[in-house]
C-alpha positions as a Python dict, from the first residue, in 0.01 Angstrom:
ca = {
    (1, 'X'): (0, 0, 0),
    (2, 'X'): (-169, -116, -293),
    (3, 'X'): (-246, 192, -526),
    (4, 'X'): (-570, 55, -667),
    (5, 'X'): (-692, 64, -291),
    (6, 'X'): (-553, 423, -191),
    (7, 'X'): (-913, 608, -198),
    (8, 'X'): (-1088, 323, 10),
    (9, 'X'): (-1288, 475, 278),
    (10, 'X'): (-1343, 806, 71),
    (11, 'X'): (-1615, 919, -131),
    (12, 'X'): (-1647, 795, -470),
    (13, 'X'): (-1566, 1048, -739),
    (14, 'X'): (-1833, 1159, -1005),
    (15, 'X'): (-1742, 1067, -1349),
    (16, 'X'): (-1653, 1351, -1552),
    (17, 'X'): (-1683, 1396, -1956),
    (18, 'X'): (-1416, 1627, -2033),
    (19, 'X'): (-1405, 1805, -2399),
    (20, 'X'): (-1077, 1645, -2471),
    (21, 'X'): (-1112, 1305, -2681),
    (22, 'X'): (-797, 1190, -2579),
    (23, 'X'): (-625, 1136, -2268),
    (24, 'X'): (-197, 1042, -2265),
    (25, 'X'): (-71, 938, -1936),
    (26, 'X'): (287, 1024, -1949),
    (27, 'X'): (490, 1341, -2040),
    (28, 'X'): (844, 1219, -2129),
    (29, 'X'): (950, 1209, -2468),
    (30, 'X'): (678, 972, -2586),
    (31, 'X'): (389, 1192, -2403),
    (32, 'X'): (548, 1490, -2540),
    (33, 'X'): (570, 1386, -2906),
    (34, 'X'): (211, 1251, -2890),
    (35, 'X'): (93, 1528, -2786),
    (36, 'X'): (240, 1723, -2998),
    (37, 'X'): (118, 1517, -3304),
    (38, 'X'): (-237, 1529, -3193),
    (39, 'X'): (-230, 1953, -3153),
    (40, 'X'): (-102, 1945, -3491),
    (41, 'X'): (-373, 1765, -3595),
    (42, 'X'): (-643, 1954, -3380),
    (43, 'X'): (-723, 1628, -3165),
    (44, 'X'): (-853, 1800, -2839),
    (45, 'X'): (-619, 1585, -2571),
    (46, 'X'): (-512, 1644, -2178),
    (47, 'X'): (-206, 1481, -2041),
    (48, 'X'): (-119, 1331, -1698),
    (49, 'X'): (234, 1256, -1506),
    (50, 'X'): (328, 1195, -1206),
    (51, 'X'): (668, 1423, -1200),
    (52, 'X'): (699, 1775, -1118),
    (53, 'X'): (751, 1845, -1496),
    (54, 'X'): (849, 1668, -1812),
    (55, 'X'): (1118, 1424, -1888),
    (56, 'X'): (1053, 1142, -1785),
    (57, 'X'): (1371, 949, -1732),
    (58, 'X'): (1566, 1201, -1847),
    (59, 'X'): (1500, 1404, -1535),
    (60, 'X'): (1804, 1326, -1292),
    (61, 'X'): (1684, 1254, -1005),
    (62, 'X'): (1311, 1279, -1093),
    (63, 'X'): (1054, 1339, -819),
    (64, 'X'): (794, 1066, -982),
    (65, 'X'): (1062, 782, -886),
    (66, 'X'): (1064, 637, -1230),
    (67, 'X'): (1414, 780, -1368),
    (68, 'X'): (1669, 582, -1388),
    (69, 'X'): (1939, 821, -1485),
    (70, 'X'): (2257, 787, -1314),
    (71, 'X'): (2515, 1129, -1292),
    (72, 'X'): (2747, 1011, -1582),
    (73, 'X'): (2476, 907, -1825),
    (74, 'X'): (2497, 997, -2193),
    (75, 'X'): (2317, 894, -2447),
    (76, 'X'): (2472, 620, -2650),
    (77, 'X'): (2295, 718, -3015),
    (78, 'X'): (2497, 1002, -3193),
    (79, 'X'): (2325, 1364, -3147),
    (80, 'X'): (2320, 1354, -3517),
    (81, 'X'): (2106, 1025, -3572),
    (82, 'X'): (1896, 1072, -3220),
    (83, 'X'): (1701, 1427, -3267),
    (84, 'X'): (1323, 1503, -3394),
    (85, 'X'): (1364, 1567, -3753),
    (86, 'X'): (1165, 1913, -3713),
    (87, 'X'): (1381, 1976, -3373),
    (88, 'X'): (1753, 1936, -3396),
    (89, 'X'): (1985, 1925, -3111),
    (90, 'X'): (2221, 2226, -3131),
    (91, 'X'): (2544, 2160, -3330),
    (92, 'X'): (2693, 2291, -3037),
    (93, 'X'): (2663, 1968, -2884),
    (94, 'X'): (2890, 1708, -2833),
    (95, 'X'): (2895, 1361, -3013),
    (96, 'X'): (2651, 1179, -2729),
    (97, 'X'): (2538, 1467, -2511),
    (98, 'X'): (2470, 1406, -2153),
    (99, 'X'): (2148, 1381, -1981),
    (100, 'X'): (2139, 1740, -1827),
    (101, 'X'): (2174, 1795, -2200),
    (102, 'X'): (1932, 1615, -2323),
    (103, 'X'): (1678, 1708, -2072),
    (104, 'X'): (1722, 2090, -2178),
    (105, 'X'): (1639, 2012, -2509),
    (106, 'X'): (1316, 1829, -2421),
    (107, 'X'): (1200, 2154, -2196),
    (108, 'X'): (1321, 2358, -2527),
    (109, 'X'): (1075, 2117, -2726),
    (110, 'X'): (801, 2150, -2494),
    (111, 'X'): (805, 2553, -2467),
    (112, 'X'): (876, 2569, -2879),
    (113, 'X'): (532, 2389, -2930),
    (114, 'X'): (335, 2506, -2607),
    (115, 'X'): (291, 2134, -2461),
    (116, 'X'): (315, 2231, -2118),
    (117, 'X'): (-64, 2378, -2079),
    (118, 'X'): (-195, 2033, -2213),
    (119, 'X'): (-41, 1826, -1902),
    (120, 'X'): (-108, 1820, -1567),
    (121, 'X'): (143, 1783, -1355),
    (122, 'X'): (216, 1567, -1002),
    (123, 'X'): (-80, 1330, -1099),
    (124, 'X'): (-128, 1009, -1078),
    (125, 'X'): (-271, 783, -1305),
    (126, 'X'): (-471, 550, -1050),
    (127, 'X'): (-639, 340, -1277),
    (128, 'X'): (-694, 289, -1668),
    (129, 'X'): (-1076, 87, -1764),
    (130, 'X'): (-1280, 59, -1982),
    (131, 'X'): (-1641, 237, -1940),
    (132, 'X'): (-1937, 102, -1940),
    (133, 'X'): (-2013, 330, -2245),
    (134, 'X'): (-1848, 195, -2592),
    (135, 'X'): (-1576, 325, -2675),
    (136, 'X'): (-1498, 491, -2377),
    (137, 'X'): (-1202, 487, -2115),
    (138, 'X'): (-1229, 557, -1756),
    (139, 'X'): (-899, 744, -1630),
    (140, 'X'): (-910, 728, -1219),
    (141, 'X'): (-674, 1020, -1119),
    (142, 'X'): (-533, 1135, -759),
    (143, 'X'): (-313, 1445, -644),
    (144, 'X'): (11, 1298, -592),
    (145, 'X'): (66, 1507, -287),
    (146, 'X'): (-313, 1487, -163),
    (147, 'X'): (-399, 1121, -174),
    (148, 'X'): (-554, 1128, 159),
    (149, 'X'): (-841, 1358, -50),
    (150, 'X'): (-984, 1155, -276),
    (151, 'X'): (-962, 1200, -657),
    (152, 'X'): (-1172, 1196, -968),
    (153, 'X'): (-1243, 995, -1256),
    (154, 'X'): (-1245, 1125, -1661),
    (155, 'X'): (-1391, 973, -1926),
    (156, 'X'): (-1200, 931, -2272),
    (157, 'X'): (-1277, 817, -2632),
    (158, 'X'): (-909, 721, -2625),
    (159, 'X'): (-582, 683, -2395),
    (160, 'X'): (-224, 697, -2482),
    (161, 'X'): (-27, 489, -2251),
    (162, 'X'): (355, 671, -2296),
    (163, 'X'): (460, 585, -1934),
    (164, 'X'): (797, 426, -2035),
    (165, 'X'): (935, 79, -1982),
    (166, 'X'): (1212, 134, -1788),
    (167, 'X'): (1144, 186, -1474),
    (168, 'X'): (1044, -140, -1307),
    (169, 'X'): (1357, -370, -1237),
    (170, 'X'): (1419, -670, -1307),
    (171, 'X'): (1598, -912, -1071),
    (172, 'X'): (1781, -1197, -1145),
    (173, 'X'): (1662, -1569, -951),
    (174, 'X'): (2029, -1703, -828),
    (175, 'X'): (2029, -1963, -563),
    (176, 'X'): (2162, -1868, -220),
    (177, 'X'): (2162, -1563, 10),
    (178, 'X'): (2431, -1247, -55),
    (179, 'X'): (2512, -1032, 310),
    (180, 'X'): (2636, -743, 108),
    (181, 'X'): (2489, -384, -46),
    (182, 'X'): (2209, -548, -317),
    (183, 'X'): (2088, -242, -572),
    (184, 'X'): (1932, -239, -909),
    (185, 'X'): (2109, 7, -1158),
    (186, 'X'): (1757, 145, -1154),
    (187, 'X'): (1840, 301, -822),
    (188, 'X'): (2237, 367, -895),
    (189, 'X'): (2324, 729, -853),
    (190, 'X'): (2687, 793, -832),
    (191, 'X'): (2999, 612, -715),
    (192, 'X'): (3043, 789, -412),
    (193, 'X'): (2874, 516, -165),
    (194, 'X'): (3162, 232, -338),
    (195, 'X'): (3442, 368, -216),
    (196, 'X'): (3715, 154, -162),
    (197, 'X'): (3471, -161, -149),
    (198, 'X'): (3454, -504, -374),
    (199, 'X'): (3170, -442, -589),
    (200, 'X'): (3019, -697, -807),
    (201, 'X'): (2850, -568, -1130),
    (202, 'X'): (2576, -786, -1312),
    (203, 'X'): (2523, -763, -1681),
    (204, 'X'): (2739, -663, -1979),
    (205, 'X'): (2488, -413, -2158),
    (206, 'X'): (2532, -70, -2200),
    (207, 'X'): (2401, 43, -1831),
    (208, 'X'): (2608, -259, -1640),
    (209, 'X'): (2925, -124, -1877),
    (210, 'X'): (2914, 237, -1811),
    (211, 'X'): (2852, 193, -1409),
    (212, 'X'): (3146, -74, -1395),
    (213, 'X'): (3361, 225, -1559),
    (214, 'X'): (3240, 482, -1310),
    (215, 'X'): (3271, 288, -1027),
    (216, 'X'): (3646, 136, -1135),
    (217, 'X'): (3782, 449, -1048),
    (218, 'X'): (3657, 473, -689),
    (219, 'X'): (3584, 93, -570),
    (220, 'X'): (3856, -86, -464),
    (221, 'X'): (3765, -359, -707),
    (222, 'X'): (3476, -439, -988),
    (223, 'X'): (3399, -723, -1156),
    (224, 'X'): (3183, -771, -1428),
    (225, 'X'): (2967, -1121, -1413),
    (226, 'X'): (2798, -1180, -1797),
    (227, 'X'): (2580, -1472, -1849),
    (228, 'X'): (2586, -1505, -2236),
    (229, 'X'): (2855, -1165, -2333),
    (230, 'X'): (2801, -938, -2550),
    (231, 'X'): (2925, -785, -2875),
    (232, 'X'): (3153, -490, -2767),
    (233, 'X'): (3161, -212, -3022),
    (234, 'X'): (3293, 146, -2974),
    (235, 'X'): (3128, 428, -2970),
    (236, 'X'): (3396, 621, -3259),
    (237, 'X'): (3558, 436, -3526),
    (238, 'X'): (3774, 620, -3690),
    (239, 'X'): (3670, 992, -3509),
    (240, 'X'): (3310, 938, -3612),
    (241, 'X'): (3021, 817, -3393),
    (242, 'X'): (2931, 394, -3448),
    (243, 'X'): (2596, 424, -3526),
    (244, 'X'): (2667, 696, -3848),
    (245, 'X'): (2899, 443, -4022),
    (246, 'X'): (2609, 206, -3964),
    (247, 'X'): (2359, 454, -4137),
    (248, 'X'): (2578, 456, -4406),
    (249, 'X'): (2582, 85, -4488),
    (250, 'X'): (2193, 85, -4455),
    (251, 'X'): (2088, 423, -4616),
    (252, 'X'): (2354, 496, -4860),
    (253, 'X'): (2435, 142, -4983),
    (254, 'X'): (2146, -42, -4854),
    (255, 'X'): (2276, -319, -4744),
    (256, 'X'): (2042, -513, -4546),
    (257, 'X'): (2079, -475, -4133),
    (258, 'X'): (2196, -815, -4059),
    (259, 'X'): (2455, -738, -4311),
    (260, 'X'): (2555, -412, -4247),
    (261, 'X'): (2596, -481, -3882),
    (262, 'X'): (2828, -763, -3946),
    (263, 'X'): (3057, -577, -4162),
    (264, 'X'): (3064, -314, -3872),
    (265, 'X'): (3220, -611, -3624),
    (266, 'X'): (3507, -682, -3874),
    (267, 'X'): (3593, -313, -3897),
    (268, 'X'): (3520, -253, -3522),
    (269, 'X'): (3800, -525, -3416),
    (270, 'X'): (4056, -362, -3707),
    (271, 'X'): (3965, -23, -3428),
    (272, 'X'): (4014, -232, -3085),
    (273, 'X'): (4089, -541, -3159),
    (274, 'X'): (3999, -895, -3034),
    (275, 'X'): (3728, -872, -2727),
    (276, 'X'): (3861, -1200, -2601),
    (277, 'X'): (4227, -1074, -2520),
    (278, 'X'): (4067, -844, -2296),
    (279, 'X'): (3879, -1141, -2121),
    (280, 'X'): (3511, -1007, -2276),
    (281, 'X'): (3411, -1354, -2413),
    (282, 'X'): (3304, -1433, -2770),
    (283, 'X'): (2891, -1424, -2804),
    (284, 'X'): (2815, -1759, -2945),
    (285, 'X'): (2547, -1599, -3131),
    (286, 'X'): (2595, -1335, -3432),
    (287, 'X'): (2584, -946, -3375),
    (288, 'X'): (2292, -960, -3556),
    (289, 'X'): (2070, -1150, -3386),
    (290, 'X'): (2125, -904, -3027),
    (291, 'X'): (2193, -522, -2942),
    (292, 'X'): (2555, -477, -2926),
    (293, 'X'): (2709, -290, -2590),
    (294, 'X'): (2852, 42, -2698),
    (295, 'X'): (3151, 129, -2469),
    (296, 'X'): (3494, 306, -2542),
    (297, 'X'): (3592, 258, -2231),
    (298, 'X'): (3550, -144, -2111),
    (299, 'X'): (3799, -305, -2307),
    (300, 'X'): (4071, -43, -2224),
    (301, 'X'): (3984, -46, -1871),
    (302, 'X'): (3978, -435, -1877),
    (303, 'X'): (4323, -425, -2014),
    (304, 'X'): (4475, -180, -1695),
    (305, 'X'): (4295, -394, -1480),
    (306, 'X'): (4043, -168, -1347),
    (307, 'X'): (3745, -399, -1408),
    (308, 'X'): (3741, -796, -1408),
    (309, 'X'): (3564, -1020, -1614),
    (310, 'X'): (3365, -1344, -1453),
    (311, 'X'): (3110, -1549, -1570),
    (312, 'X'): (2736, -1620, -1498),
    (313, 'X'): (2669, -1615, -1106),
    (314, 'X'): (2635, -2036, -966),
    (315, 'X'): (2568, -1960, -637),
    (316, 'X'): (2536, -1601, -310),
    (317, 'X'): (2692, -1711, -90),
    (318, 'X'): (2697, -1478, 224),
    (319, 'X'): (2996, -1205, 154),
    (320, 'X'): (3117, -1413, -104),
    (321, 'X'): (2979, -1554, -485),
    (322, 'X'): (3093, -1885, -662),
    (323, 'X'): (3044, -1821, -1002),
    (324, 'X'): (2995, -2072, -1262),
    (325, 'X'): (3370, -2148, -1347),
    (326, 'X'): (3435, -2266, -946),
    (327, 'X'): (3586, -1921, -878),
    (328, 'X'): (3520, -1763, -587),
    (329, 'X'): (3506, -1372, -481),
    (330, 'X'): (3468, -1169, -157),
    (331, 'X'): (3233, -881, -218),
    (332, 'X'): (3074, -570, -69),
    (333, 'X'): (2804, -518, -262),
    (334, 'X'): (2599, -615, -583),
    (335, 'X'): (2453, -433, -879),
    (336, 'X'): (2238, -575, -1080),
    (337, 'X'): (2194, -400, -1434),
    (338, 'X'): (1939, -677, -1578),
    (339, 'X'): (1714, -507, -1733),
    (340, 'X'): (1349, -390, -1673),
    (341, 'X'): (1003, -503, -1700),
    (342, 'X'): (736, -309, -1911),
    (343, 'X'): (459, -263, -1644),
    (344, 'X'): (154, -70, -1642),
    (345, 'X'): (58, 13, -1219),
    (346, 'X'): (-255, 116, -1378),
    (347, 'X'): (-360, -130, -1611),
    (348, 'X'): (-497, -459, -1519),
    (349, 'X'): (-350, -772, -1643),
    (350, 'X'): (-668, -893, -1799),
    (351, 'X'): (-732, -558, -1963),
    (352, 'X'): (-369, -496, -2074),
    (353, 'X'): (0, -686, -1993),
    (354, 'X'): (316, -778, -2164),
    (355, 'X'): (470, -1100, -2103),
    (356, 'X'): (844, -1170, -2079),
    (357, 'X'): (949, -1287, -2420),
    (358, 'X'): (638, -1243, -2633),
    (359, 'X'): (588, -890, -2806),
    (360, 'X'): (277, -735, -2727),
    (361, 'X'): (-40, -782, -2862),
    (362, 'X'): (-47, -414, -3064),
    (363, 'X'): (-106, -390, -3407),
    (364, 'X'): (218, -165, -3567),
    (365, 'X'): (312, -184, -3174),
    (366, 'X'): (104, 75, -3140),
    (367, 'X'): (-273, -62, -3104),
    (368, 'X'): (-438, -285, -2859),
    (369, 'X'): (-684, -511, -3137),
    (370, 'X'): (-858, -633, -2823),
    (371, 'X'): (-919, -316, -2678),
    (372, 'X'): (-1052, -36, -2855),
    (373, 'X'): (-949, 277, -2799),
    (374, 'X'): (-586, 164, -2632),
    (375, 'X'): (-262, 298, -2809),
    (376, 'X'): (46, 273, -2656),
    (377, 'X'): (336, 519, -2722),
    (378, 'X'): (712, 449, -2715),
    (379, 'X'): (689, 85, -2602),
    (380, 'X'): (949, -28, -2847),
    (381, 'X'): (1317, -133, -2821),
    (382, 'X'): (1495, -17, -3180),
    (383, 'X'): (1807, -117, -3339),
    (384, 'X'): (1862, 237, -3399),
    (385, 'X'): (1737, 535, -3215),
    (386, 'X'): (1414, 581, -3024),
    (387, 'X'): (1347, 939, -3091),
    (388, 'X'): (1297, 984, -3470),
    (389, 'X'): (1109, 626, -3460),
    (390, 'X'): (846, 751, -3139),
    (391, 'X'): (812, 1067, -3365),
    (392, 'X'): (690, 862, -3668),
    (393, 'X'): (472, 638, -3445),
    (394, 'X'): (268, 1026, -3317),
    (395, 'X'): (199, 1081, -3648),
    (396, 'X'): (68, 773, -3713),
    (397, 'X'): (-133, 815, -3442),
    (398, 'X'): (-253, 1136, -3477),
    (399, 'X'): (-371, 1095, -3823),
    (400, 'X'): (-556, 771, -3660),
    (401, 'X'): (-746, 971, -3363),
    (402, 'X'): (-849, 1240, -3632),
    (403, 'X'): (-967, 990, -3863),
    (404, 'X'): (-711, 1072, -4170),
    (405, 'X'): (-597, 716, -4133),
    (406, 'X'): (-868, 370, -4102),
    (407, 'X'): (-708, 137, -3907),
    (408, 'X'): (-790, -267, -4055),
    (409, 'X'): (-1002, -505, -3967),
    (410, 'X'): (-982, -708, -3644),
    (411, 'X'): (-794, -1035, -3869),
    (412, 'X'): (-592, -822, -4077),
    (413, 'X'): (-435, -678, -3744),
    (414, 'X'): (-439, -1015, -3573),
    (415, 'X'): (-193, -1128, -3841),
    (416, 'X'): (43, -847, -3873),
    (417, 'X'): (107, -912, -3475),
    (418, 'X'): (199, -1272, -3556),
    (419, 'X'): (380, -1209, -3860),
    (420, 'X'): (583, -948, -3632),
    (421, 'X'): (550, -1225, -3321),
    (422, 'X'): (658, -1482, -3609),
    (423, 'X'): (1006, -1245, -3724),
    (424, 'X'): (1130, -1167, -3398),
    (425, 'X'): (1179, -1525, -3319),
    (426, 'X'): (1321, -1570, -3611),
    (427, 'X'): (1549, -1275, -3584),
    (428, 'X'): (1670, -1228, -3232),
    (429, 'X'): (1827, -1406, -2938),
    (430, 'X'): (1520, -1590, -2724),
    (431, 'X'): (1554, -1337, -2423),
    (432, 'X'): (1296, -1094, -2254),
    (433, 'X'): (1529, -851, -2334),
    (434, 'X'): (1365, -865, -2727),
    (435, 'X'): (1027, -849, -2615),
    (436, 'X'): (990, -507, -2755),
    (437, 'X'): (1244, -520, -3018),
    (438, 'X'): (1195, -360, -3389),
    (439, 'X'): (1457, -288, -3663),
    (440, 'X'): (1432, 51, -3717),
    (441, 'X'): (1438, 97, -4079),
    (442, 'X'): (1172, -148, -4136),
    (443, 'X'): (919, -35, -3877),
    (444, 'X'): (934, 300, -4011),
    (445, 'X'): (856, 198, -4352),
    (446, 'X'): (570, 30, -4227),
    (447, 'X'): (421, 359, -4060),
    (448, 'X'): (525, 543, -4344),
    (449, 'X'): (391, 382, -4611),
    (450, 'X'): (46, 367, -4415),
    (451, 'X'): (69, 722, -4423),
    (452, 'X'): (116, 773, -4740),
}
C-alpha cells in the first residue's frame, strides 16, 4: 500500500505548532549526533524513528526494517580512527569491533547526553512539505503500530532528514530469468539457509566480500561475479589496522590522498601479494579514483578454493548463469550486494530526490539551496570514516539553526555544489556508487574553517 495514502478515509489531522524549531527524522548515528549538537547549542528540537529505539542500521535485526546488518558484520574503519572525538570507544575493544559492539556504544552515547527524551519512538515519518507559511515544514506523522487511527501533522521552522542511505536496494538489470533463491545483501542474515547449495555472490565490495567468506564455509560452492574488480587491500599491514597507516601518510606527512593511497597499494601487495594470482582481476582504473574493498580474508580464501572468481553476469538463465567469458554455472541461489539507493519514502521527488550519479543538490552536502529550511544529515559516502565527519557536519549545523553561523547567498551556494558536482567527476570512477562521495580530509576543512 502506498504510504502517502495510509490515512485515506480518516479524519484529517489538525496542524500542530509545537515549541521545538526543529524537527530530525531519524535516530541512528546521524539523528543522534544532530541532536546532540543542537541541545548543545539550546536549539529546542523533537526527533522521530520508526524503530523501537536507536541505531539505526546498527540494530541487528531492527524492527523498522531498514538495517541491513548481517550476524558477522564489523565495522571495516579501525576503532581508533571511527569514534566521536568527545566519545571514544573503549580501548577494550578490538581493532574493528562488531556490530553488537558498536550498537552498545551508540545506546552508551545516547544515555551519556540524555538524547533519548528528545525522540519518539515507533513513528513514522508519513510525509515531509513544505507549509503554506514561509519558512515552515509540515511533518505528517502516524503510530507505527496504530495506522488504522489516523495521525497528526507538526509544523517546523526546520527538518533534519538523517534517515540513512542504505536501506533501499539496488538491483542489477541482467537479461534473462534465474529459477533459484534471488536476495539482496540488504536482507542477508546468516549462512544457515546456504547450506550445502551453489550460491552465486554479486559484487566485489566490502558487503559482497565478507558474505562470500561467511557463506564459503557452509555452501557447497560460492562464486564471486565482479563487473569492473576492485582494489583488494587488507585490513592489517604489518599488525596495524589499513586505514591508520593511511592517516599517517595524510596527517603526519601530508601527502595528498591520491598519493598517499597509492603508496598504500605498493606496500599492501609487499603484505599479500599480487591480486591477480588469486584470480581477483586488476581494476583498470587507479585506487584512487574508487573505494578500495577491505578484506583479510578473500584472497586467502580464493587461494584454498573456498570462493571462485567470475566475471560480469551475460545472461539468467533458469538454474544456470552464462557469464560474460562463455562460462557457464549451475546455481541455487543469488545474492546481490550492489549497492543501495538514497531514498526519501517521505519526500517527494519534486520537493527533494537524488539521482543516480549526480551528487545532490546541498550546499556543504548539507543544505537544500532550493528549499529552505531542508538539511540533510549523514548523506555522505567518505574516503575515511563516517562518524567523526557526521559529527563535524552537527556542529555545523547547529551553529546554523542557532544563528552563530550565516549561511551564503543563493549563487554563492549554487556554485560550491557545482564546483563539488565539477570535482567528483573529475576525481572518481563514473558510477552511482560516487554519488555521495567526499574525501574526508577536505570536507572537513571546509566545515571547519566555516566555523571558525
Amino acid at each position: 500500500m502506498d504510504s502517502l495514502t495510509l490515512s485515506e478515509g480518516l479524519p484529517t489531522p489538525k496542524v500542530r505548532f509545537p515549541a521545538a524549531d526543529v524537527c530530525i527524522v531519524g535516530a541512528g548515528v546521524s539523528g543522534l549526533t544532530a541532536a546532540k549538537a543542537l541541545k548543545e547549542q539550546g536549539v529546542a528540537f523533537e526527533g522521530f524513528e520508526l524503530g523501537s529505539d536507536i541505531g539505526g542500521m546498527w540494530r541487528y535485526e531492527n524492527d523498522s526494517g531498514t538495517s541491513s546488518a548481517y550476524r558477522s558484520l564489523h565495522i571495516d574503519s579501525s576503532r581508533q580512527s571511527l569514534a566521536w572525538p568527545d566519545y571514544k570507544l573503549s580501548e577494550s575493544l578490538p581493532d574493528y569491533p562488531s556490530h553488537s559492539q558498536m550498537l552498545a556504544h551508540f545506546e552508551a552515547y545516547a544515555r551519556h547526553f540524555d538524547l533519548y527524551p528528545h525522540f519518539r519512538f515507533r513513528t513514522r515519518v508519513m510525509r515531509l512539505e513544505p507549509a503554506e507559511e514561509e519558512g515552515h515544514w509540515k511533518v505528517h506523522l502516524q503510530p507505527r503500530d496504530k495506522e488504522d487511527q489516523g495521525g497528526e501533522i507538526r509544523c517546523y521552522r526546520n527538518v533534519i532528514v538523517a534517515n540513512g542511505h542504505l536501506s533501499d536496494p539496488h538491483y542489477p538489470d541482467f537479461p534473462g530469468e534465474f529459477h533459484g533463491t534471488t536476495l539482496h545483501s540488504h536482507h542477508y542474515r546468516v549462512a544457515d539457509p546456504f547450506q550445502d547449495r551453489s550460491v552465486l555472490v554479486v559484487g566485489i565490495g566490502n558487503s559482497a566480500v565478507d558474505i562470500a567468506v561467511d557463506l564459503a564455509r557452509h555452501a557447497r560452492q560460492v562464486l564471486l561475479s565482479t563487473r569492473r574488480s576492485a582494489w583488494i587491500m587488507p585490513k592489517y599491514i604489518a599488525g596495524v589496522p589499513t586505514d591508520r597507516w593511511l592517516a599517517f601518510l595524510v596527517r603526519r606527512l601530508r601527502l595528498p590522498v591520491p598519493l598517499a593511497r597509492g603508496l598504500m597499494r605498493h606496500i599492501a601487495r609487499l603484505s599479500i601479494g599480487n591480486q591477480e594470482r588469486f584470480g581477483v582481476p586488476r581494476p583498470k582504473h587507479p585506487i584512487w579514483r574508487e573505494h578500495a574493498t577491505l578484506s583479510q580474508d578473500l584472497l586467502s580464501y580464493l587461494g584454498h578454493g573456498w570462493i571462485g572468481m567470475k566475471p560480469n553476469i551475460e545472461l539468467l538463465d533458469g538454474d544456470e548463469v552464462r557469464f560474460t567469458d562463455g562460462t557457464r554455472e549451475k546455481v541455487d541461489a543469488i545474492i546481490y550486494a550492489t549497492g543501495y539507493r538514497a531514498s526519501f519514502p517521505f519526500l517527494e521527488r519534486d520537493v527533494f530526490e537524488v539521482r543516480q550519479g549526480v551528487p545532490p543538490p546541498l550546499y556543504r552536502r548539507i543544505v537544500a539551496v532550493e528549499r529552505p529550511g531542508l538539511f540533510f544529515a549523514g548523506l555522505v559516502q567518505p574516503i575515511g570514516p563516517t562518524i567523526p565527519l557526521v559529527e563535524i557536519q552537527a556542529r555545523w549545523m547547529a551553529k546554523v539553526l542557532s544563528g552563530q553561523l550565516k549561511l551564503p547567498a543563493r549563487e554563492e551556494m549554487l556554485a560550491e555544489i557545482e564546483a563539488h558536482r565539477a570535482k567528483v567527476a573529475r576525481r572518481y570512477l563514473n558510477s552511482p556508487r560516487y554519488t555521495l562521495e567526499v574525501d574526508f580530509r577536505e570536507y572537513a576543512r571546509e566545515l571547519e574553517a566555516d566555523l571558525r
